[in-house]
C-alpha positions in Angstrom: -18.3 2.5 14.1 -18.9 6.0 12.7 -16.6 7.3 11.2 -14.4 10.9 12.2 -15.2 13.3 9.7 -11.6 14.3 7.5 -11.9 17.3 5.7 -11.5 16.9 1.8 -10.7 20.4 0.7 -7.5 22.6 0.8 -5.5 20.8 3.7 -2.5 23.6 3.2 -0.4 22.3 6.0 -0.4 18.5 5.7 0.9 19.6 1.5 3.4 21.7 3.2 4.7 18.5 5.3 4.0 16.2 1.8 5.9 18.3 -0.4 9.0 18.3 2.1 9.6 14.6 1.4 12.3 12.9 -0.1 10.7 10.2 -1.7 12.7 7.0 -1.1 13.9 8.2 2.5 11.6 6.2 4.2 14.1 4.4 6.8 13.0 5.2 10.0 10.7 8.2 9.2 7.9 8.9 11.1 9.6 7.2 14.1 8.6 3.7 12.6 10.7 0.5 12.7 13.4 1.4 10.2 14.6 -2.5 10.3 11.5 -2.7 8.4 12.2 -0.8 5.9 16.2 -1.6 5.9 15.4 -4.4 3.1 14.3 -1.9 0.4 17.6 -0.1 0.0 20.3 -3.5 0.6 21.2 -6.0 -1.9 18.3 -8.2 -1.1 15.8 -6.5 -3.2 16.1 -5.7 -6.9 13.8 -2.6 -8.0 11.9 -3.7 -11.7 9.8 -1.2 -11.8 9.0 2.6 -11.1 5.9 4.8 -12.3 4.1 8.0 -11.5 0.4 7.8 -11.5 -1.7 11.2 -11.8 -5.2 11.4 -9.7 -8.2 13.2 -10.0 -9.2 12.7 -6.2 -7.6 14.3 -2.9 -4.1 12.5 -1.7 -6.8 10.3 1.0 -8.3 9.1 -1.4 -5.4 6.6 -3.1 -4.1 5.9 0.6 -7.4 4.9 1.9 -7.8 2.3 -1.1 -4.4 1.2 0.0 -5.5 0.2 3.5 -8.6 -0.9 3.0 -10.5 -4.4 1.1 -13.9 -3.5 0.3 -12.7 -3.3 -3.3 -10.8 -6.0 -4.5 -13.6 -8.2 -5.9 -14.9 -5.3 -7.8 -12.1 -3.6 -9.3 -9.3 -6.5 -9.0 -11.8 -9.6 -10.7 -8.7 -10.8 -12.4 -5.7 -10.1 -10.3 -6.0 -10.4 -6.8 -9.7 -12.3 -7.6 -11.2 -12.5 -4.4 -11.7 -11.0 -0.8 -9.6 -13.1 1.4 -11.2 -13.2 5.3 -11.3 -10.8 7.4 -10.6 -12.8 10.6 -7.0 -14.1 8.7 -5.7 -10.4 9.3 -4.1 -9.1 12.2 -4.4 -5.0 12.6 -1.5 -2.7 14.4 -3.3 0.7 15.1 -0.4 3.2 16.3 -0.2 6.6 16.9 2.3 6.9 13.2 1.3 4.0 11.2 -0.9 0.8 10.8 -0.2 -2.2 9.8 -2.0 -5.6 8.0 -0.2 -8.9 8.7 -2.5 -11.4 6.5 -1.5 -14.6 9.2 -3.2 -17.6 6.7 -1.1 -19.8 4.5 -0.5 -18.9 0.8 -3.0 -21.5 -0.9 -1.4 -23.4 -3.8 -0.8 -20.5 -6.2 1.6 -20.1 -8.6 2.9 -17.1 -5.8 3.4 -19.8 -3.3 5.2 -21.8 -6.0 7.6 -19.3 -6.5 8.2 -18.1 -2.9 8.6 -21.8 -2.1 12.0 -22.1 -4.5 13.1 -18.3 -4.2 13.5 -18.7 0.2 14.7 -21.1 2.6 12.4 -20.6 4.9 9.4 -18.5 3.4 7.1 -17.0 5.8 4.2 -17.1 3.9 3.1 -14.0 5.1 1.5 -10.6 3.6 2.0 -7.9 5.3 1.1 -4.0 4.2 2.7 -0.5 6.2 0.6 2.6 6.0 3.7 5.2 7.8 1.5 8.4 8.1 1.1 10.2 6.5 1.4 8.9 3.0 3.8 6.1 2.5 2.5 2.7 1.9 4.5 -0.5 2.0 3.7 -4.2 0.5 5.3 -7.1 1.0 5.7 -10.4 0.6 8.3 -13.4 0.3 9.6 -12.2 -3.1 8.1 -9.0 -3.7 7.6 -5.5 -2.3 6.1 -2.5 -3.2 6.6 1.2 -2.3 3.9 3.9 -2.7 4.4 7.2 -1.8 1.5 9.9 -2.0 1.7 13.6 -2.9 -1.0 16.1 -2.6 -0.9 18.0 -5.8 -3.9 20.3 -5.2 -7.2 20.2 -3.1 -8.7 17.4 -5.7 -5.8 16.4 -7.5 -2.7 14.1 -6.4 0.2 11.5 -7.3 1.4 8.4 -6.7 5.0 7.5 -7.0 5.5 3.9 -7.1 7.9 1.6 -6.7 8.1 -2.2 -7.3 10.5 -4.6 -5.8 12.0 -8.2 -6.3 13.4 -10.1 -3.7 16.8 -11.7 -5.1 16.2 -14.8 -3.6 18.1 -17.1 -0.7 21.6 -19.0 -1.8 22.2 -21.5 -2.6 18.6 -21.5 -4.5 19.2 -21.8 -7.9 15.5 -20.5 -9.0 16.4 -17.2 -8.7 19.3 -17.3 -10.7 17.8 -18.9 -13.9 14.2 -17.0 -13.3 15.0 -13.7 -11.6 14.5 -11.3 -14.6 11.4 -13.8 -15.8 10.0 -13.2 -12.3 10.8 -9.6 -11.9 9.3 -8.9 -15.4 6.4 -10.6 -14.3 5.9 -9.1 -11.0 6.4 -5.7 -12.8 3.1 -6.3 -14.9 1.2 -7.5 -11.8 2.0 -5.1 -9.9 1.4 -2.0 -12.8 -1.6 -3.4 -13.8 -3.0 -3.8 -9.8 -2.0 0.5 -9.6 -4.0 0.9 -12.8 -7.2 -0.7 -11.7 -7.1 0.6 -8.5 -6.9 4.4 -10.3 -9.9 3.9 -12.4 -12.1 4.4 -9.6 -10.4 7.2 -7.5 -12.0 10.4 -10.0 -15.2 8.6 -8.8 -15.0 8.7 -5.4 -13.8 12.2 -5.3 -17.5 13.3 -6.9 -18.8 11.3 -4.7 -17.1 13.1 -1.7 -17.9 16.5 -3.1 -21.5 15.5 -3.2 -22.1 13.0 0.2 -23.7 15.1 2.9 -23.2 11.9 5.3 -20.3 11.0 7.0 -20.6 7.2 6.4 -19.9 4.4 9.0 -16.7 2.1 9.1 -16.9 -1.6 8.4 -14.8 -4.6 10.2 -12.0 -3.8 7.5 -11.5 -0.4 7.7 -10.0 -0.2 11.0 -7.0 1.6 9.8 -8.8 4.1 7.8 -10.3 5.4 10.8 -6.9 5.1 12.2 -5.8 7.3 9.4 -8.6 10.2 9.8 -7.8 10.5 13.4 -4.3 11.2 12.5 -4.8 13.8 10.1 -7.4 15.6 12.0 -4.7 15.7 14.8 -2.0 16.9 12.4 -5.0 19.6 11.1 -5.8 20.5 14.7 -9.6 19.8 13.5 
């Protein structure tokens, strides 16, 4: 499917939006499901880790990586690994967000593992929130992570991220004697996942400054053209 041109240069009134934000009030925003988001500031989950990252690229650039799989055996060979299938994900396309529900078991991983002593009844289910503009959420059983994305100039932005650990179901006594092993862990997972993924983004902001073709959209990038339709409606382009 061809994709909707997005225009990469000075986007002045989407900034003026950005820049309004208060960074952890995502409840509700946007109009989206707040029970969704509900979890993040209860007892359940346990933040372990919070960073800022700095990018050379436009503020689409790091939200497109977010929502789209193309990359992960290239820039992720030792974390994530792997492309998992495209027909194990179910897309939700809506007017203020997208959503990825990853609907296929956990194989036996160390994650599954985990998730299988931290819950009484784990889902087994990944699922990842793009609330548009620019705030991304990842989840899983034990984990969750919060992105939020700031336009800092025309080819410049940050990241603000936050990492979550679930505190585990009672009676399960996994959580008690491995929480702060697990959260450490999850921490470094998770930091070192943000880190790969920003190695590339300087990159592909060249690369948009130089393309004179508007590119075509693959069977995983659904909600990337989701994405450049909304922000071509918020432009009025």
């Amino acid at each position: 499917m061809p994709a909707t041109a997005a225009p990469f240069a000075d986007d002045a009134q989407v900034k003026a939006t950005l820049i309004n934000l208060e960074t952890k009030s995502w409840v509700a925003w946007k109009g989206h499901d707040g029970k969704y988001f509900e979890n993040f500031l209860s007892d359940d989950h346990i933040e372990v880790g919070a960073w800022t990252f700095e990018h050379d690229a436009n503020w689409k650039v790091p939200v497109e990586n977010g929502v789209e799989s193309y990359h992960v055996p290239m820039l992720h060979p030792r974390t994530f690994k792997q492309l998992s299938k495209a027909r194990d994900a179910t897309h939700t396309l809506a007017p203020t967000f997208t959503a990825l529900e990853k609907t296929d078991p956990l194989p036996a991983t160390p994650l599954r593992w985990v998730s299988d002593r931290w819950r009484i009844a784990p889902s087994r289910i990944y699922t990842h929130h793009h609330v548009f503009p620019n705030l991304l959420v990842a989840r899983t059983d034990i984990s969750a992570l919060v992105q939020v994305v700031l336009p800092t100039s025309p080819t410049s932005s940050r990241t603000l991220a936050f990492c979550f650990v679930h505190r585990g179901d009672a009676p399960r006594l996994a959580p008690r004697v491995f929480g702060p092993i697990v959260g450490e862990l999850l921490a470094r997972f998770t930091h070192k996942v943000l880190r790969e993924d920003d190695v590339v983004f300087a990159s592909v902001q060249r690369g948009l400054r130089s393309s004179q073709h508007p590119g075509v959209l693959g069977a995983r990038e659904e909600r990337v053209h989701a994405f450049q339709c909304y922000v071509g409606r918020a432009l009025g382009v």
